[in-house]
N, C-alpha and C positions, 0 to 999 in steps of 0.2 A: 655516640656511635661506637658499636664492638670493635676491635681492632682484633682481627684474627691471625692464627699462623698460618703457614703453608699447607701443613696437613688438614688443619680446620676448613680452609678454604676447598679442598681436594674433597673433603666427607661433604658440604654444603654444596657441591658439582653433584657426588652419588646422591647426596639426599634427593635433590631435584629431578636427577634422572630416574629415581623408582617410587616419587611419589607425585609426580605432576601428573601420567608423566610424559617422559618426552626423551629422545635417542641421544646419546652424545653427540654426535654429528647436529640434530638440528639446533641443542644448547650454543653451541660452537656459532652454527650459523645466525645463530639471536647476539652471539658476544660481537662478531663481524659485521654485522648492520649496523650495531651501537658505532662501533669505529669507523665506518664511513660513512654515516651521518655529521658524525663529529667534524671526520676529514673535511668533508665539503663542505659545510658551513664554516671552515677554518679557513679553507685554503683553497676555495671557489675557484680560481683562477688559478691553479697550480699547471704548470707546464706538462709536468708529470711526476711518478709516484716510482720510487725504487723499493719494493719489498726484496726486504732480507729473512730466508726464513729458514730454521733449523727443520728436523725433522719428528719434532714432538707433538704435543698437543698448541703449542703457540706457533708454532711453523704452521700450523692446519688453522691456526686462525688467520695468519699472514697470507695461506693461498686464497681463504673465501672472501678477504678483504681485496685482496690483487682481480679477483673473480667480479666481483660486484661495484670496481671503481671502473675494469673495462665496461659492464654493461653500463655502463654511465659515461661513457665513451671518453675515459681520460687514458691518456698515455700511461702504459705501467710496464718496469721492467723487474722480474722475480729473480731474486738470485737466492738457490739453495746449498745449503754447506751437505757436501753430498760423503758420507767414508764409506760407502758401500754396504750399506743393510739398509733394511727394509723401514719404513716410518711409521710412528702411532698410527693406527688404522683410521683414526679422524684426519691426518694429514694425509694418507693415502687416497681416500675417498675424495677430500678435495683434490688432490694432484687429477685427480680423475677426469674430474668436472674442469676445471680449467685448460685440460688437454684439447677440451673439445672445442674451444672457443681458439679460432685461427688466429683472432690476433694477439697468441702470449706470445709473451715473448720471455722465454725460462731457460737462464742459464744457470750448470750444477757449479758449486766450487769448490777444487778437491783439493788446490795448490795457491798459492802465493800466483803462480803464471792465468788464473783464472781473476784474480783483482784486476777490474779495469777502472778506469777515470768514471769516478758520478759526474755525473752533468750537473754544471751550474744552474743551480735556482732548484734543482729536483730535489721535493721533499721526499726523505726516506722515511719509511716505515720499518722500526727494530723488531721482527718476530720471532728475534734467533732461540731466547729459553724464556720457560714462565717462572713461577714461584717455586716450581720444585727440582733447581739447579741448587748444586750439592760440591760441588768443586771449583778449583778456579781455572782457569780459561788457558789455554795452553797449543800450540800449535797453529796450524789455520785458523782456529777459531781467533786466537789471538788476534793474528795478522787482520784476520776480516773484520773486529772491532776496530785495531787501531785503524785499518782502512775508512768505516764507517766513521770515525771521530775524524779526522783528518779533510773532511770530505767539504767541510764549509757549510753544508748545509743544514736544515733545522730538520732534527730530526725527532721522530714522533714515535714510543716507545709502548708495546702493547703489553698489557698487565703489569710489567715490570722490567726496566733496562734490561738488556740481555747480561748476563756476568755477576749482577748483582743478585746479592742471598738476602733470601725474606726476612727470615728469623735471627739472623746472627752477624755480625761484624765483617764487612766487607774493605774494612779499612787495608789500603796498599793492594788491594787488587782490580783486576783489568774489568773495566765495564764498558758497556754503550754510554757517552754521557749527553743525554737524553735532554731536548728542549722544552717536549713535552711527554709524559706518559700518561697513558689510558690505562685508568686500570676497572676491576670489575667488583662494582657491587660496596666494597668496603675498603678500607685504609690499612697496609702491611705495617707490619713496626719500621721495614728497613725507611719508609716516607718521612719518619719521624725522627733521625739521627742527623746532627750537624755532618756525619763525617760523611754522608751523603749527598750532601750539598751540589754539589757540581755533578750527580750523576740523574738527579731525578727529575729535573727540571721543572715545571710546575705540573701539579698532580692535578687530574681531573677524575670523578667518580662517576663511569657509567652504571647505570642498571639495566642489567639482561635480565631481572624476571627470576634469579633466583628461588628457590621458594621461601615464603618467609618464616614457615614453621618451627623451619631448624634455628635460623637467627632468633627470633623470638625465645626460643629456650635453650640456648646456648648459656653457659657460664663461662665467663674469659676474664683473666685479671685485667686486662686493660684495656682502658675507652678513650675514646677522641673526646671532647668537650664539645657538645653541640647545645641549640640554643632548647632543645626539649629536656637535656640536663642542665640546663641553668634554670628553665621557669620551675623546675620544678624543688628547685631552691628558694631560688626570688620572693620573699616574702614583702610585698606592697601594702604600703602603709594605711591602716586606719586612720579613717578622719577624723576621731576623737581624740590622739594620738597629740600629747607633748612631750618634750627634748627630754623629760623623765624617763619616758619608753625606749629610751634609743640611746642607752649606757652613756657611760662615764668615763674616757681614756687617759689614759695618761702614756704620752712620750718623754722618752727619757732620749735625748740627741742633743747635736753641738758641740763644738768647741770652735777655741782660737781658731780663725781661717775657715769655718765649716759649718758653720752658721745655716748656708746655704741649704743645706744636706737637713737640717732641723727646722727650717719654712717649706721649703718643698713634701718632708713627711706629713708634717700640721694641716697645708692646706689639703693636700690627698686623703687626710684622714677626716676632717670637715667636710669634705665634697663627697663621700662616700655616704654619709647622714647618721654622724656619728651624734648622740645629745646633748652632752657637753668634752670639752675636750682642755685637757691641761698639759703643759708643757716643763720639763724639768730641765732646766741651760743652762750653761757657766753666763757669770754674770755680764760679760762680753758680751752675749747677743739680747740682752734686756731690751732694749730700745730698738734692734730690728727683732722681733719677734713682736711685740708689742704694735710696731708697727703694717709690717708687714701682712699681720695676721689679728686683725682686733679681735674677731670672732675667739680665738682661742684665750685662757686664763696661764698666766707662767707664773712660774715660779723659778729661783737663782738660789746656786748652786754659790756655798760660801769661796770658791777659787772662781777667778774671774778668767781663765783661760780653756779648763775642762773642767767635768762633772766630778766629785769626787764623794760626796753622797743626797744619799735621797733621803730629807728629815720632813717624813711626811707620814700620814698614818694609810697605808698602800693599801690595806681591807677595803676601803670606800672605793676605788677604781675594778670597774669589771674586768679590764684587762690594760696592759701594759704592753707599750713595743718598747725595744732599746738597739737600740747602735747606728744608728745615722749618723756619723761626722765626730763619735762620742770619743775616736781614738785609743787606747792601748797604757796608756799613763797604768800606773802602779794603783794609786788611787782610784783611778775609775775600775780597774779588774777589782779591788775591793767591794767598789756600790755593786758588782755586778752577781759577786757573791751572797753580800747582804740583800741584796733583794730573794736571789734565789731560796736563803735562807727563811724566808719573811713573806714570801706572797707564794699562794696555792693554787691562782686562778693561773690559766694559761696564757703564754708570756707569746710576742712578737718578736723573735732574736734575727736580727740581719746585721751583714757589715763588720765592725770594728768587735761586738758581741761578739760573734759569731770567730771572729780571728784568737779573741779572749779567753773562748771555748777550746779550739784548736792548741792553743800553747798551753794550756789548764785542764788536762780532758778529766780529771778528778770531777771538774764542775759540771760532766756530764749527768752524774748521780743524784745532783740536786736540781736538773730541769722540771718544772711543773708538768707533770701529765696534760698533753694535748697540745703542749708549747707546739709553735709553728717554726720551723725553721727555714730559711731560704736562702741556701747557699749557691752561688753562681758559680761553674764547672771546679775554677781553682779552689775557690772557699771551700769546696765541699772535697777533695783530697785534702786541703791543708786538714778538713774537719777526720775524714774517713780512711784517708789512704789515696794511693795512686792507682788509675786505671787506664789497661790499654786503650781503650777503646770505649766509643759512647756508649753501648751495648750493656760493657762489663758494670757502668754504671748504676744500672736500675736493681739488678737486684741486690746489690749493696745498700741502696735508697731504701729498697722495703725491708731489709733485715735490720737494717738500722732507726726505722721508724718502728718496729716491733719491740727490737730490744729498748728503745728509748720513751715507748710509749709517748713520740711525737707524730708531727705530720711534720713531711722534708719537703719543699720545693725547689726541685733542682731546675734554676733558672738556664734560658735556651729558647732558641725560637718556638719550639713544642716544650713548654715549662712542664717539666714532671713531677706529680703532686702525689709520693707516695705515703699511703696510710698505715695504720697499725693494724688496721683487718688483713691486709696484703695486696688491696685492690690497688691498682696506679693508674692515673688518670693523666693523656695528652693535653694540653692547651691548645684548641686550632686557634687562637687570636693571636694578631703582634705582627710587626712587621721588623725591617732593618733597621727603619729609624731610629727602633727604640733605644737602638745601641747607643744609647750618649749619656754623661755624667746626668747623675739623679736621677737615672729612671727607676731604679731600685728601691730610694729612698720611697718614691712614690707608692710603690708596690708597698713597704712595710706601714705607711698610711693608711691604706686601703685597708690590708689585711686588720690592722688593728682596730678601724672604727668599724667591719664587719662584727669582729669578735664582740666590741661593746654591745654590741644592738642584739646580743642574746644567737647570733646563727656560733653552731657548731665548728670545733675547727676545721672539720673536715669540708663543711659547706663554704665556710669563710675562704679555706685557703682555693677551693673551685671557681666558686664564683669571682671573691679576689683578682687569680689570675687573668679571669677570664675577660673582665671588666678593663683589667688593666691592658690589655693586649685590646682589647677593641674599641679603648679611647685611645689608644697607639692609633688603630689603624685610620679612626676617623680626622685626624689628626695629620696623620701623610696625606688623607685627601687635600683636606684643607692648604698643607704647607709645604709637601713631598716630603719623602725619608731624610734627603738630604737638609732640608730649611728647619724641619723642627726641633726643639727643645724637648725637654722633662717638662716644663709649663706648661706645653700645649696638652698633654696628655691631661693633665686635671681640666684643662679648659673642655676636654672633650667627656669628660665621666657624665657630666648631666646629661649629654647626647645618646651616651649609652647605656645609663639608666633608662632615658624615652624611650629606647630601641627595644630593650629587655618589655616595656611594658606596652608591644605592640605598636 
């Protein structure tokens, strides 16, 4: 799925309007039906509806939803932020139409002395600005958000919280924060930043009817992951097909204490349907690796506490992950060198690598073309620099995927998967739970037995994340956010392999 800007979204309104076609006013009227359909099969039994609505084009969507939940005979009371001029002529037009209907009830708010008490239990509806608010919130407007948050109620957000900016960092400013929002057609960027968290509440995607012309040939650097971009990765196996066809890994993870961190990669990269799979471990985890994990082949590392080299001929493995639980020792920043010096196929760097890189950045020059990287928010300043904001993040991600001729996975509940083309791709899989020790590990498994099996890094790191986030999700079903593990997540991969294959 395209993830458009504000302005894209504004030309994709014109497109439809002069080649469907069909009037601003009645587009408006088709976005207004979507969200009181929604409302009512939401919120059936609501008391009633407080519409808040500015004087743009989202304020004219907030009158014809206020318009059409009265003719469905629910309680609604309209408050407009009035400063004395005149309103988008689609909000006009509805003002229009709702005057004539006896039972509005339309109060303007011009002051602080115009906030009254919302009623308990009254779901509000936010139509105060759309996607093309450009400043931050100041005066009444202020007062009538914080009013609206304050208010206890669940509130339901159309296109986008009122306050919050599409395209760019809204971190430390005034929003609606939003239980649910409706939005139209396609997914904003601002849906996709942690630092929005508490304003966006859960996202739902209506379709008004768009045209699909313009989307169809639209170019946009960045896409949501959906399941019509994963099948058309997912390459499903031939039944002629032996563990020959389906590469040769090799993990390089563990040490003293951490062991864990190097069974949990192994099995994720096994369950993934890697062909064969070897393991490189201080001699410490001999006996749990071995056992833990029979399917895999190990091999031990002459220190019995961490790795300190790999005396192995590394040409025969199609690819390599390294740093799960592998630590920081002097010695292992060496093996991690001599590898680099020594192998050409594209490497799986996460975790203590990855900290290895960060205090070494010389050992940026010797990454294999295609390397995957997957730094989680802190990993990735210790690797890149410090940024304000989640925002400032991405395109740091794809300058640095360019210049390093890798793929960066900046892990997050929307995991950002930027390439060396410049494309960046969202993860819609994953949920809270994933939040707990070794789910990462799990993710550099994944990634790595993709890469054996011959897919692309760029496929590997898509589908990768995407697998990983939707044996997450299937896994909270099973156990909730709260009760599951890293474990549960490989128990669910074969769930979401079947899912992948219909």
């Amino acid at each position: 799925m395209k993830i458009l800007s504000a302005a894209e979204i504004r030309e994709w309104d014109q497109y439809t309007i002069r080649h469907e076609p069909i009037t601003s006013v009645d587009l408006m009227e088709r976005a207004a039906t979507a969200c009181v359909k929604w409302l009512i099969e939401n919120y059936p039994d609501a008391e009633s509806f407080g519409i808040f609505c500015g004087k743009g084009k989202n304020g004219g969507d907030g009158l014809a939803i206020a318009r059409m939940l009265l003719e469905h005979n629910y309680k609604v009371t309209v408050h407009i932020l009035e400063f004395g001029h005149k309103g988008a002529d689609e909000f006009q037009a509805n003002l229009e139409k709702l005057h004539k209907l006896p039972e509005a009830d339309i109060h303007f708010v011009q002051s602080e002395e115009n906030l009254h008490p919302v009623p308990e239990g009254q779901i509000i509806v936010d139509a105060l600005f759309g996607s093309g608010l450009n400043r931050a919130l100041e005066g009444v407007t202020a007062q009538l958000v914080r009013h609206i948050n304050n208010s206890g109620c669940e509130i339901v957000s159309v296109d986008i919280p009122g306050g919050l900016f599409t395209d760019r960092s809204s971190n430390g400013a005034l929003a609606v924060r939003a239980t649910h929002t409706l939005s139209f057609q396609c997914f904003k960027p601002a849906f996709l930043f942690a630092e929005n968290k508490e304003t966006v509440g859960e996202i739902h995607i209506l379709d008004i009817g768009l045209h699909p012309d313009y989307y169809k040939n639209l170019q946009v650097p960045f896409e949501l992951t959906d399941e019509e971009i994963i099948r058309s990765i997912y390459k499903p196996r031939n039944r002629f097909s032996h563990k020959g066809n389906f590469g040769h890994a090799l993990l390089v993870a563990g040490s003293y204490g951490k062991m864990g961190a190097a069974v949990l990669a192994a099995n994720a990269c096994l369950h993934s349907g890697v062909g064969l799979l070897t393991c490189h471990i201080p001699k410490c985890g001999y006996e749990i690796l071995q056992t833990a994990i029979p399917e895999a082949m190990v091999m031990t590392d002459f220190n019995s506490s961490f790795i300190t080299k790999v005396e192995d001929n590394l040409s025969k493995y199609d690819t390599i992950g390294i740093g799960p639980g592998i630590g920081t020792a002097s010695e292992t920043k060496m093996m991690l060198r001599e590898i680099f010096d020594t192998y050409r196929n594209p490497l799986v760097l996460d975790a203590d690598a990855l900290n290895i890189l960060a205090a070494q950045k010389d050992l940026f020059q010797l990454v294999p073309a295609g390397s995957i990287l997957t730094p989680h928010p802190k990993e990735f300043e210790r690797l890149f620099g410090e940024s304000s904001n989640d925002f400032e993040r991405i395109p740091v991600a794809l300058q640095k995927a360019r210049e390093l001729n890798c793929i960066i996975i900046l892990k997050g509940h929307h995991s950002f998967i930027a390439t060396t083309a410049g494309q960046g791709f969202f993860n819609s899989t994953g949920n809270a739970g994933m939040a707990t020790g070794g789910s990462g590990d799990i993710l550099t498994g994944i990634l790595t037995g993709l890469l054996a099996q011959g897919y692309s890094s760029v496929e590997a790191a898509i589908l990768g994340v995407y697998l990983h986030g939707l044996a997450g999700d299937l896994a909270a079903k099973e156990f909730s956010m709260e009760g599951m593990v890293a474990g549960d997540i490989i128990a669910g991969l074969g769930r979401a392999f079947q899912q992948l294959q219909g």
